[in-house]
TORMARLUM-195756 format. One record per residue (C-alpha): x, y, z; residue in three letters. Coordinates in steps of 0.5 Angstrom, whole numbers, plus 500, padded with zeros to 3 digits. Layout:
N
XYZAla
...
END
This chain:
548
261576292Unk
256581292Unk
257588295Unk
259589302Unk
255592306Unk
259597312Unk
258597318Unk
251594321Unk
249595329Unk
245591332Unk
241595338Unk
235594343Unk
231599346Unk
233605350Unk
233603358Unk
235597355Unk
233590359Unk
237583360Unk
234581354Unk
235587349Unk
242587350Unk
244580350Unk
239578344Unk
243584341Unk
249581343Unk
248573340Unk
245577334Unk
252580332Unk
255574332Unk
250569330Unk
251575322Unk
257576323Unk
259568323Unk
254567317Unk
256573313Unk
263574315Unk
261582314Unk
261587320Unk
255587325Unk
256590332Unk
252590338Unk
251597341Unk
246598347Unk
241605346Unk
242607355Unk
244605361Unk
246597362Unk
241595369Unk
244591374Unk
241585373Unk
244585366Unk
251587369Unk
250581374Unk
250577367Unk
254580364Unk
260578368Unk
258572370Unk
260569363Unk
266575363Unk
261579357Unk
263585355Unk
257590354Unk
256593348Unk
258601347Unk
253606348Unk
250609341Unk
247616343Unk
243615336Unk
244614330Unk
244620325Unk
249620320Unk
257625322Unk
261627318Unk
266622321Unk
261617318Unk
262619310Unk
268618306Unk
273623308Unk
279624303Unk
285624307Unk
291629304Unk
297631303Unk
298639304Unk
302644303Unk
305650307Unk
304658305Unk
310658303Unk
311653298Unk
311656290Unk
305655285Unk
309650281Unk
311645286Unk
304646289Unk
301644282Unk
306639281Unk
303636288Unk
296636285Unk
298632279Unk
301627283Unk
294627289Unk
289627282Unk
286632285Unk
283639285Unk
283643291Unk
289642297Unk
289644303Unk
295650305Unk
296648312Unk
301651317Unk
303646323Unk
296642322Unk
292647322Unk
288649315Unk
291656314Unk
287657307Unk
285652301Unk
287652293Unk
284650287Unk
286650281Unk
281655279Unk
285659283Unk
291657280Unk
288658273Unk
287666275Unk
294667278Unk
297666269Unk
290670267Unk
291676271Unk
295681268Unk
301681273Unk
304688275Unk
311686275Unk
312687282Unk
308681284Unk
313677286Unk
316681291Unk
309683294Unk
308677296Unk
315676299Unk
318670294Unk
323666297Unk
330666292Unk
329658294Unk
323659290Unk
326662284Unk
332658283Unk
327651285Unk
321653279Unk
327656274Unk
331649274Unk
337654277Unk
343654281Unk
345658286Unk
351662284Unk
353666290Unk
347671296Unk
343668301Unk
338661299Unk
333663303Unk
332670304Unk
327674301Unk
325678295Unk
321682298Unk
321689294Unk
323692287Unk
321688281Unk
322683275Unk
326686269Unk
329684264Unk
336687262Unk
337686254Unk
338692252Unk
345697253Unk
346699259Unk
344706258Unk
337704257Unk
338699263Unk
339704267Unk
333708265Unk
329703268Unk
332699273Unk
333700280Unk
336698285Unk
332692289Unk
330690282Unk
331682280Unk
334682273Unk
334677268Unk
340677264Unk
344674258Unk
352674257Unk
353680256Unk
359683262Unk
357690261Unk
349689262Unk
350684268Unk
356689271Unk
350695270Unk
345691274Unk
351690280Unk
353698280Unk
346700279Unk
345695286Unk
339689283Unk
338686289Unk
337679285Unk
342677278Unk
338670274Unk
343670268Unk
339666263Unk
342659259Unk
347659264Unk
350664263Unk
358665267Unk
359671270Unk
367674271Unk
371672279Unk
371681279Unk
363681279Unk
362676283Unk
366679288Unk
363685288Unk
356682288Unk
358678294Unk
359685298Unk
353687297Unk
350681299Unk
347681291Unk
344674290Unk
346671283Unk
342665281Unk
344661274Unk
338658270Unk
338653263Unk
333656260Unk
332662255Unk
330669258Unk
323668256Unk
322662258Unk
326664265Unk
320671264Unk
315666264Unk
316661269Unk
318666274Unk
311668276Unk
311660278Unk
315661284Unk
310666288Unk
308662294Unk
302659295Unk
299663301Unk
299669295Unk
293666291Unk
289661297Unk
282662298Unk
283665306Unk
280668311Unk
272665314Unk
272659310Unk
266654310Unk
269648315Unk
266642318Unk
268638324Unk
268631325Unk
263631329Unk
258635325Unk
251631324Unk
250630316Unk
243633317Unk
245638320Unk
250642316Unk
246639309Unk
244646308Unk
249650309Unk
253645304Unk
248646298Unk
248653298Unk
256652296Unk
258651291Unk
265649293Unk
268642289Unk
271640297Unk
270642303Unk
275642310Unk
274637314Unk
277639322Unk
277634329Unk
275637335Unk
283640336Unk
282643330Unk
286641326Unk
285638318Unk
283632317Unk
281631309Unk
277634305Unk
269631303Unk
267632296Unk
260635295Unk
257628291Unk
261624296Unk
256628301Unk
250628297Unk
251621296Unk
252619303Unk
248613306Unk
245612312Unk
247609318Unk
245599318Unk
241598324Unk
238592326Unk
232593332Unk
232587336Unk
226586342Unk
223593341Unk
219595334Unk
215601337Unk
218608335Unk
219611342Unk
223606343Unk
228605339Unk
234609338Unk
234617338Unk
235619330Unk
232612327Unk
228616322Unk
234617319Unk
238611319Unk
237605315Unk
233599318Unk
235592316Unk
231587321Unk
227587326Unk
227581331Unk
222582336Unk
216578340Unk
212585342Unk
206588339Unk
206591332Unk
208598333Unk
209604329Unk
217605327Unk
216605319Unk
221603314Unk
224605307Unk
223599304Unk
221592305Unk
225589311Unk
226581314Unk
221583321Unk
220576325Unk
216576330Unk
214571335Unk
210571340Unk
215567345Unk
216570353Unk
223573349Unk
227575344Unk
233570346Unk
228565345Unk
228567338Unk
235568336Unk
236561339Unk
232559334Unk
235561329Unk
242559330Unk
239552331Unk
235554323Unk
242556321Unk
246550323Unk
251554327Unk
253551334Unk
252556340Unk
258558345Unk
258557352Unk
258564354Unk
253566349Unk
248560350Unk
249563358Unk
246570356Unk
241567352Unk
239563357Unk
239569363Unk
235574357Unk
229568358Unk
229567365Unk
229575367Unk
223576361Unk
219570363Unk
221571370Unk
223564370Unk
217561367Unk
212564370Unk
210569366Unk
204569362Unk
208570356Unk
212564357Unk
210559352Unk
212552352Unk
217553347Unk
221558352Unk
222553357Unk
225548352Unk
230553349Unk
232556356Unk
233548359Unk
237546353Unk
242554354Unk
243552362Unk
246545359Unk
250548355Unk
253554359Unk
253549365Unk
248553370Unk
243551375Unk
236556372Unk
234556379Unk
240559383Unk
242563376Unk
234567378Unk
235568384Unk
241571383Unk
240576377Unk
233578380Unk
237580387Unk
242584383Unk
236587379Unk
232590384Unk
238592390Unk
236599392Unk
243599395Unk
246607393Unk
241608387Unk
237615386Unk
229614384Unk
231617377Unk
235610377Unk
230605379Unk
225609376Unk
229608368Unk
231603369Unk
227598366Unk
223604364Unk
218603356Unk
214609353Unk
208607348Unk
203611344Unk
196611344Unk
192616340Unk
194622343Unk
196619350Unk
203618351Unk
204614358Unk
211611361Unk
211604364Unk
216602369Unk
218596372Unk
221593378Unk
221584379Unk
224582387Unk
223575390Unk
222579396Unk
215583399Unk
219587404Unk
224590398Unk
218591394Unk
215596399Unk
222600400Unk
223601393Unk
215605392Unk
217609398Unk
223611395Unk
219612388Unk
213613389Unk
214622390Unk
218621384Unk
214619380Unk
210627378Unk
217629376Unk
219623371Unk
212625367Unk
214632367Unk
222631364Unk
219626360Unk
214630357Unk
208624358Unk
201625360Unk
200618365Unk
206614368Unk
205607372Unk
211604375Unk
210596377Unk
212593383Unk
212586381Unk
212580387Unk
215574383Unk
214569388Unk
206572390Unk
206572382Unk
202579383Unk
203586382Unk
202593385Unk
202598381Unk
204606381Unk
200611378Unk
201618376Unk
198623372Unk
191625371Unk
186619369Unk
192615370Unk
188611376Unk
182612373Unk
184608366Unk
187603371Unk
180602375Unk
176601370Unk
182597365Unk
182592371Unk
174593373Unk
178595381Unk
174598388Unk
174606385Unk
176607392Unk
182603392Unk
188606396Unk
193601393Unk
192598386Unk
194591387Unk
193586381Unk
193580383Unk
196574378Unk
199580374Unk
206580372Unk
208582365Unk
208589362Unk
208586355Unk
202581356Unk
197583361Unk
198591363Unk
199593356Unk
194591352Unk
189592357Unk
190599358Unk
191600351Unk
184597349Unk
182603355Unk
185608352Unk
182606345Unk
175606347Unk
END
């Protein structure tokens, strides 16, 4: 078995046409059936009419949107783990942390990252020379003491708090005891009546009698009116001195404070910076609630590996999904001209010069021997007809029309009707904005210096054709402008008078076409009879103008 490769999208282009989505689609399920890995089709814009017509007519659900493909957190290896509260004691803290295997654990209050402990942190609490006063500084619950001495409680309240005097031992006679110890002091003491009867007239706030010590029924109720706590523990005084640090809760040593966290949501390549400049072990991962997720380690970061893409119908880099510089591009099926998206390392690229892409995912499902679906030979199908404008495209080749004939037996449509309808759908003005119909079936290509946008409409119907460029036409300035490109075409293409008006804006944009087409210059329309494919007759004609 070799190794498994993780997620891999299947992605057209941005405005994506029938197509891009439906190649996308039959792609993933054509990888997914002969590796048995994970491939999923996504779609890099909005979903056109004409593809949403298709979409339902075989009851496909459209791809989810991808907004790009750059690395987040949510994508790296987050490790889920359990926490501990501030009050939890320093022990039990490092107990958890033996059994997780780790070395840094979140302190959380009700979900949310209060601060965080390392073992570094811990380390320092037994190295630093304490004053004896650090455990009623940091407000040790008794719960804690008599958890991290083995101990029991004898009489006094489990859950309050130590919370001012300080840790003594009371081993000598009670005329030096009284010397040194005062009364809210904690004491730990052996046997010896006098010594512990000194403690309770003194008034210690807490007895720990060490090797389980008795004490006597007179004592204790004395002990109890004055709400003294006594707590019995099996070991000896030292021990019992040693360990008592342990039980100081863990809010007392954690890191707090603005600690350096990272959401869900955050883009690896963003936050790289701030992680290097760290050198934190793990760093505090939080959703958008804020709340803890887990943590990413720093090798675990450096090592994350970028997001699987497979191009279908598209190789150009203006319009393939937003951040593909940064993920890893697998394959690329597509029957366009060479562009200009550049890859890491060596890629399966097939490109063929057919009307469309399904065309050649067809083929390939026949090379692999895997039998195609219904629904699927359905989308296929409708994918050739909008690209070859059922056949009569100059793009269309002999093979397009056999693959389209033997997908409409399969998926048990009339081609003609199915063209009627889809085209229809597609160029239905009815509640659409000019921004709408403008993007699309929108494409950007670069040529030089000169970055110019081609749009196109295809309508069986003259009289639609002419309502659309009403609509379009004054939109056209601004569609360049928020694009940010130097010329935009848009063409109004007549299926059934297989001829094209063609929508200019931009400076040189008509005179670019005047002299591509050798066109009248005085031209008020720009009508390109025989003209109908973006990809085959306008592109490379306007390129090689540009170019010279």
């Amino acid at each position: 078995m070799g190794k498994k490769t993780g997620k891999v999208y299947v992605v057209g282009h941005k405005n994506p046409d029938t197509d891009s989505i439906c190649s996308a689609i039959a792609y993933a399920e054509l990888k997914k059936k002969v590796t048995g890995e994970e491939y999923v089709a996504r779609r890099a814009g909005q979903i056109n009419e004409e593809t949403q017509y298709v979409l339902s007519k075989f009851g496909v659900k459209a791809p989810e949107i991808l907004k790009n493909v750059k690395l987040q957190v949510k994508d790296l290896d987050i490790h889920k783990i359990k926490g501990v509260g501030p009050n939890v004691s320093i022990k039990d803290t490092w107990t958890k942390m033996q059994e997780q295997g780790v070395k840094t654990l979140p302190i959380l209050k009700d979900e949310e990252l209060v601060g965080v402990i390392s073992t570094g942190d811990i380390a320092k609490s037994y190295m630093d020379v304490y004053d004896n006063r650090i455990l009623s500084d940091a407000k040790t619950q008794y719960r804690n003491i008599i958890d991290t001495l083995d101990g029991e409680l004898v009489t006094g309240n489990l859950h309050g708090y130590f919370s001012k005097g300080k840790v003594t031992i009371g081993a000598s006679n009670p005329d030096l005891m009284e010397e040194f110890i005062e009364k809210d002091d904690l004491v730990l003491l052996g046997n010896r009546h006098e010594a512990q009867a000194c403690a309770v007239d003194i008034d210690a706030s807490c007895l720990v009698l060490c090797k389980n010590a008795e004490v006597s029924n007179e004592l204790l109720k004395k002990a109890e009116e004055q709400s003294i706590v006594i707590i019995r523990t099996p070991h000896d005084t030292f021990t019992a001195a040693r360990l008592i640090n342990q039980s100081i809760p863990v809010k007392h040593f954690m890191s707090k404070g603005a600690l350096l966290t990272f959401r869900m949501s955050d883009y690896v390549e963003d936050i790289k910076e701030r992680m290097t400049k760290k050198k934190f072990r793990d760093f505090p991962i939080l959703d958008r609630h804020g709340r803890f997720k887990g943590f990413i380690s720093r090798r675990r970061f450096m090592d994350a590996s970028k997001k699987k893409v497979i191009l279908v119908d598209h190789n150009e880099r203006s319009q393939a999904i937003d951040g593909i510089e940064e993920a890893e591009i697998v394959e690329i099926i597509d029957h366009h001209r060479l562009g200009n998206i550049e890859t890491m390392g060596p890629v399966f690229f097939r490109n063929q010069p057919v009307g469309c892409t399904a065309t050649i995912v067809t083929q390939m499902y026949q090379e692999m021997g895997v039998e195609i679906p219904p629904k699927i030979a359905g989308l296929l199908c409708s994918a050739i007809i909008s690209d070859t404008l059922l056949f009569r495209s100059p793009t269309c080749t002999a093979v397009d029309e056999k693959i389209a004939g033997k997908l409409a037996k399969t998926a048990g449509i009339k081609m003609e009707e199915m063209a009627k309808a889809m085209f229809n759908a597609g160029s239905s003005m009815k509640g659409k904005s000019a921004e709408e119909i403008c993007f699309q079936d929108f494409k950007q290509f670069t040529v030089g210096d000169t970055v110019f946008g081609v749009g196109q409409i295809n309508s069986m119907s003259k009289e639609e054709l002419e309502e659309i460029k009403e609509v379009l036409a004054p939109y056209l300035q601004k569609a360049m402008e928020e694009q940010k490109l130097n010329m935009v075409y848009f063409m109004l293409t007549d299926i059934l008078g297989e001829s094209t008006e063609l929508l200019c804006c931009g400076s040189h944009a008509k005179e670019t076409v005047i002299s591509a087409f050798d066109l009248n210059e005085d031209a008020d329309r720009i009508i390109l009879p025989g003209v109908v494919s973006r990809k085959k007759q306008l592109i490379p004609t306007l390129v090689s103008t540009l170019q010279q």
